[in-house]
N, C-alpha and C positions, 0 to 999 in steps of 0.2 A: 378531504381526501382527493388527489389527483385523479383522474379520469385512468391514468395509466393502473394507479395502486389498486384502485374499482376492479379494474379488470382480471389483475392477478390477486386477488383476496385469497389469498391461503392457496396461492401456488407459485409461491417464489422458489421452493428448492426442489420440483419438478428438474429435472435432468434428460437431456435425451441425448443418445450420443448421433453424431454425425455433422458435417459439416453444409450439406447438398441444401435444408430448410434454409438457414442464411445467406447461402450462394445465391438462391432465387431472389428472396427477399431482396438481398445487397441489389443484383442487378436491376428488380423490377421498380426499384426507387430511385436511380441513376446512378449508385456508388457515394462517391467524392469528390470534387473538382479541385482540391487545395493541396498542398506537400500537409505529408504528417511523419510524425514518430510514433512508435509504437513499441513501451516498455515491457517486459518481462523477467521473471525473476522470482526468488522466493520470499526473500526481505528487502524491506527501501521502495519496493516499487509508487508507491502513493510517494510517499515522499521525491523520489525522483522525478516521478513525473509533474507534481506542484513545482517544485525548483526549475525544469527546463519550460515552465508554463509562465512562470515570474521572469525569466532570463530574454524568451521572446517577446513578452510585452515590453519588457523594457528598449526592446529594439524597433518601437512603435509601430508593431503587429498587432492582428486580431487576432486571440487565439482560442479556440476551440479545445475542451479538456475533460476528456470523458475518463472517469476510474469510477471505481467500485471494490469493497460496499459503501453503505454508508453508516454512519451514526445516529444523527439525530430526524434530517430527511432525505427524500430521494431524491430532492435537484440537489445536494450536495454528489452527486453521479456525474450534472451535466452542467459544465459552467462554460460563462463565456469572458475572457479577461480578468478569471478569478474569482469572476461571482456567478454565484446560484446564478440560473434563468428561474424565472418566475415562472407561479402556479400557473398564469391564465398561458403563457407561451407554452408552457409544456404540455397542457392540454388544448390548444389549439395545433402542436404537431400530431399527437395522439390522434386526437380525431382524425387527421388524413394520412396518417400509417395505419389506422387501426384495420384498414379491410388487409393490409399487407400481412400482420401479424396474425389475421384470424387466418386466410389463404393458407399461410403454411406453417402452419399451428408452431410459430415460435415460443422460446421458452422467456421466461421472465430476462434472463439474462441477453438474450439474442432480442428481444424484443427493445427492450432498455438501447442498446449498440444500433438499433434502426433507428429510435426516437431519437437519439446524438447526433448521427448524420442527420435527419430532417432538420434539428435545431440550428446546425452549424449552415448548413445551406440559407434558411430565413436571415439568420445573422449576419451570412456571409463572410465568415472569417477567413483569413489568410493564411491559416494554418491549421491544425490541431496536436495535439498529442493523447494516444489511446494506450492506457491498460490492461492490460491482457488480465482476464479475472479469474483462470484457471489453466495451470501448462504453458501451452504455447499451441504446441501442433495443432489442438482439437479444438483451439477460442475461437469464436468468433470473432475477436478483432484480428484474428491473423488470414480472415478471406480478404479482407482490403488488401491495397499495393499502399506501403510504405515507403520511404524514402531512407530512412536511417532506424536501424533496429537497437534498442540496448536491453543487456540483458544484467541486471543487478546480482546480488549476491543471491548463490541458489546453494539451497541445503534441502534435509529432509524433511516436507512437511508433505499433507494430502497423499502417501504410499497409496493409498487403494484405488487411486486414481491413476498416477503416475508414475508406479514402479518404487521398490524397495531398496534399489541403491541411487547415489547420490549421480551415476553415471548415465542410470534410466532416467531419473529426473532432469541433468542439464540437456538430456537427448532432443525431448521435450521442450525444453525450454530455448534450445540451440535453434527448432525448427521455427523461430519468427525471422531469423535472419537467411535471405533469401538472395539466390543471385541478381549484380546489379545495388543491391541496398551497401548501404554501407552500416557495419558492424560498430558496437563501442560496447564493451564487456567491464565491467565494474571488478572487484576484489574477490576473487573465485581461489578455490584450490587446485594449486599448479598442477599436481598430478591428472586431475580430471581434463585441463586446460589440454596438456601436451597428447591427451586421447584423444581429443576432438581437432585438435589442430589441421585436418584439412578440409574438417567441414566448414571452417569459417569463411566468409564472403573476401575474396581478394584484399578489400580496404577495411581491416578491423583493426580498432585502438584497443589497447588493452592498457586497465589500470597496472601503474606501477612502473612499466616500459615503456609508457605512452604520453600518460598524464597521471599525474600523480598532486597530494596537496601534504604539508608539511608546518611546524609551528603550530600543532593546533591548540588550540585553547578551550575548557568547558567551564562554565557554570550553569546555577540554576536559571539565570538569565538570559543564556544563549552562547552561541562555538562560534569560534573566529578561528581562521587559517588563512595559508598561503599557499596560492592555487599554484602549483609549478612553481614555486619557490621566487615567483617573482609578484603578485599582487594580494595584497589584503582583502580576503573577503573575509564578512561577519554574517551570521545564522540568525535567526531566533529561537530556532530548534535547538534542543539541546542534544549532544553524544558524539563522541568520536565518529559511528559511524556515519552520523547525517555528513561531516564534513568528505568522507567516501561518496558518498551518494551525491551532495554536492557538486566534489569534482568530474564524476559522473557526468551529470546533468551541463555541466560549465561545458565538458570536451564534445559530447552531443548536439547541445546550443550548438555551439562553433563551427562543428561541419556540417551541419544544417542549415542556417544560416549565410554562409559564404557560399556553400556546392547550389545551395538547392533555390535557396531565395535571390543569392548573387546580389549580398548586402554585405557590408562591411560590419566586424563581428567585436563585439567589445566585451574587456570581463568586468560585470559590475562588482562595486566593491561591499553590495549588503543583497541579500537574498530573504526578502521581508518576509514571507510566507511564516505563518502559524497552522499547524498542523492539529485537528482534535484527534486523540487518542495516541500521539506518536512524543512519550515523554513530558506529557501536558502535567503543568505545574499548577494544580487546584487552591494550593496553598503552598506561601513559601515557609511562615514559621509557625509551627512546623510544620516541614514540608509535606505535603500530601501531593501524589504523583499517579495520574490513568495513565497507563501503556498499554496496546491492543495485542503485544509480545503473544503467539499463540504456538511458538516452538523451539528448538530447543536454539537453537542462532539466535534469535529475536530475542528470546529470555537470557543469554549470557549476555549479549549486548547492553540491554537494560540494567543488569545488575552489575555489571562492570562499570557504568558508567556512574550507579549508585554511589561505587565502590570508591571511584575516582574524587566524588564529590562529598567522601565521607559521610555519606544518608546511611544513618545505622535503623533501619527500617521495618517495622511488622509487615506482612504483605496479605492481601487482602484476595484469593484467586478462585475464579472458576473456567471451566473449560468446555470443549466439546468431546464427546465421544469419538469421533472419528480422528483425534490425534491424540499423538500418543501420550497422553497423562505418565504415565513412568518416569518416562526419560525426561518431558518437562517439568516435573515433580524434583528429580533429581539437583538437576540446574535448581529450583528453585529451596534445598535445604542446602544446599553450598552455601547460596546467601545467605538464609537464614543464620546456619552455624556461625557466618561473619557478624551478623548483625546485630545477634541475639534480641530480634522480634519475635512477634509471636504470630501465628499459620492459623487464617481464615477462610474456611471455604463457603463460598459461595453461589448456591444452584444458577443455572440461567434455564429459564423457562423457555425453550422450542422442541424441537422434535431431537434436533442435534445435540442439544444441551446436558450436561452432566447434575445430576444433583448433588447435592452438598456431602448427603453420607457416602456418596460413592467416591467424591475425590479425597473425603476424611480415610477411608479403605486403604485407599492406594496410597495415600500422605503416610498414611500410621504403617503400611509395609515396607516404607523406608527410614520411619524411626521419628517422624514429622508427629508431633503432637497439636493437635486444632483444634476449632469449635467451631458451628457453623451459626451465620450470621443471615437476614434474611436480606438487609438491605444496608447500604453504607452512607451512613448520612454525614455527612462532611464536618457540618458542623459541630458535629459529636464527637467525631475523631478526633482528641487532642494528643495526640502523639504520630512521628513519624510512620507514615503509613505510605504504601503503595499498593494500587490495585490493577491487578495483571490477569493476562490469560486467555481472554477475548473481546473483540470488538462487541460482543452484546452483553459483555457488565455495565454496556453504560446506561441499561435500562434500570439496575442495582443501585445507582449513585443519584443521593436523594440532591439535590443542588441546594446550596446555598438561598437561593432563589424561594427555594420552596418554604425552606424551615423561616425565611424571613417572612413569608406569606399566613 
């Protein structure tokens, strides 16, 4: 176990509101010294920010790339050129942030965003790209000064946090783009767009009217498109919308890049990056599919792309309490009714987490017939399956690995 995880044993969903503990923090550790970007959004954001992280290494930059959560561990949070930093680097920054963190009693999440800058300074990178891991206004990655802000597609998720319409939410999320930064806005609802329209930073791109991509293509193998109708890129990721997020990531590169680096900016034609839990292909025949899909966007997305690819699919789902099971429930008997599989709930064991007869409750008051399963062992599954709903079913999923063991 990291020195860091030691430290927060059973206090990672501590919350505190305010901004003023990481202000000090940020300052008493000297900031940043490098250009960064800094995503936000409600869906694509990890993805986005992997894709503009693969786009400036390949412009032979160092790059620094902090998101959150994770999956399987915690230096999946803090990479540098794509890859984890190691145990003993991560707990040798640890130890000389850790009087910062005790000082002013940061929270796991604020704590995590000091350890990144410490790492990236030892590495010395050239650059970074940061995550916003909640909102915008209230994150701690938005006390840093940024260079270029993007904000992906935002819908309704976390309301108790940020507001109950989809207008309180981009409010939030509008707040990383800052005078001076330059803006890049991803595929948003026009309506809410032409609300906010003069809160945007003088220089903002907007998909569609800006940079757009086109010809796209999916399989279970991966998306290929045509970034502005003029160059082939290819994915590994699967789904329409990664090729959104893509372009995204492509048009952000770009004026990062040229404005800020004053490097000359090229569009690669393959975007290597693999992604766990974002349409991860466990098995192709039959197909077995982890998506971390945990709202109602993210889940049409997913099953749209199912839809696309003909996966006539059982689905395998657990959730958290704190979003709205309903309406994601909803979204998820649409597919069903398409696919005619058959609805597995599955508890996820935290304090957040739903149990299995509670989302059978909510499944069966929309006509959803299940069963609840305790754990999903891959190898067992022989038929089309997908397993959705949160990023902590992947504690649920017995690997391959195991049942060979």
């Amino acid at each position: 176990m990291l020195l860091f995880e030691r430290y927060f044993q059973d206090k990672e969903f501590i919350w505190k509101p305010g901004l003023e503990r990481i202000k000090r923090a940020v300052r008493e550790i000297g900031g940043k010294s490098y250009p960064s970007i800094i995503v936000a959004g409600t869906n694509g954001k990890g993805s986005t920010c992997h894709f503009i992280a693969e786009i400036l290494k390949k412009h032979g930059l160092r790059v620094g790339l902090f998101t959150s959560p994770h999956l399987f561990r915690f230096s999946e949070r803090i990479k540098v050129d794509l890859k984890e930093v190691n145990d003993e680097a991560l707990d040798k920054a640890f130890y000389e942030v850790k009087g910062v963190v005790e000082k002013h009693e940061l929270t796991y999440f604020e704590a995590s965003l000091i350890l990144a800058l410490r790492v990236f300074e030892e590495f010395k990178v050239d650059c970074a790209v940061f995550e916003v891991g909640l909102g915008g206004r209230l994150d701690a990655t938005n006390v840093l000064d940024h260079e270029v802000g993007v904000i992906t597609t935002v819908g309704l998720d976390h309301q108790s946090y940020l507001g109950d319409t989809l207008e309180e939410i981009f409010a939030e999320k509008l707040a990383v783009l800052k005078p001076g930064m330059v803006g890049v806005v991803s595929r948003n609802d026009l309506g809410v767009l032409k609300k906010f329209s003069d809160r945007f930073p003088e220089e903002t791109y907007f998909y569609g009217a800006d940079f757009w991509e086109d010809e796209v293509s999916v399989s279970l193998s991966g998306t290929s498109f045509y970034y502005m109708s003029q160059v082939p890129v290819s994915l590994k990721v699967v789904g329409k919308h990664q090729s959104v997020n893509a372009a995204c990531a492509l048009k952000a590169s770009h004026v990062f890049v040229e404005r800020f680096l004053e490097r000359k900016f090229f569009i690669p034609q393959s975007i290597d990056v693999t992604l766990n839990g974002r349409f991860e292909v466990l098995r192709q025949n039959p197909p077995l599919l982890f998506d971390v899909a945990h709202n109602e966007d993210a889940l049409k997305s997913l099953f749209s792309t199912l839809k696309e690819l003909n996966v006539r699919a059982s689905v395998f789902y657990g959730g958290l309490r704190d979003k709205n099971q309903l309406v994601n429930l909803r979204v998820v008997k649409e597919y069903l009714d398409w696919s005619g599989g058959e609805f597995y709930a599955v508890s996820i064991d935290n304090e957040r987490g739903l149990k299995a007869e509670e989302i059978l409750e909510i499944a069966k008051s929309l006509g959803i017939k299940g069963e609840k399963v305790e754990r999903i062992e891959v190898g067992r599954v022989d038929f089309p399956a997908v397993v959705t709903g949160s990023f902590y079913l992947i504690d649920k999923i017995k690997s391959e690995r195991e049942l060979q063991e």
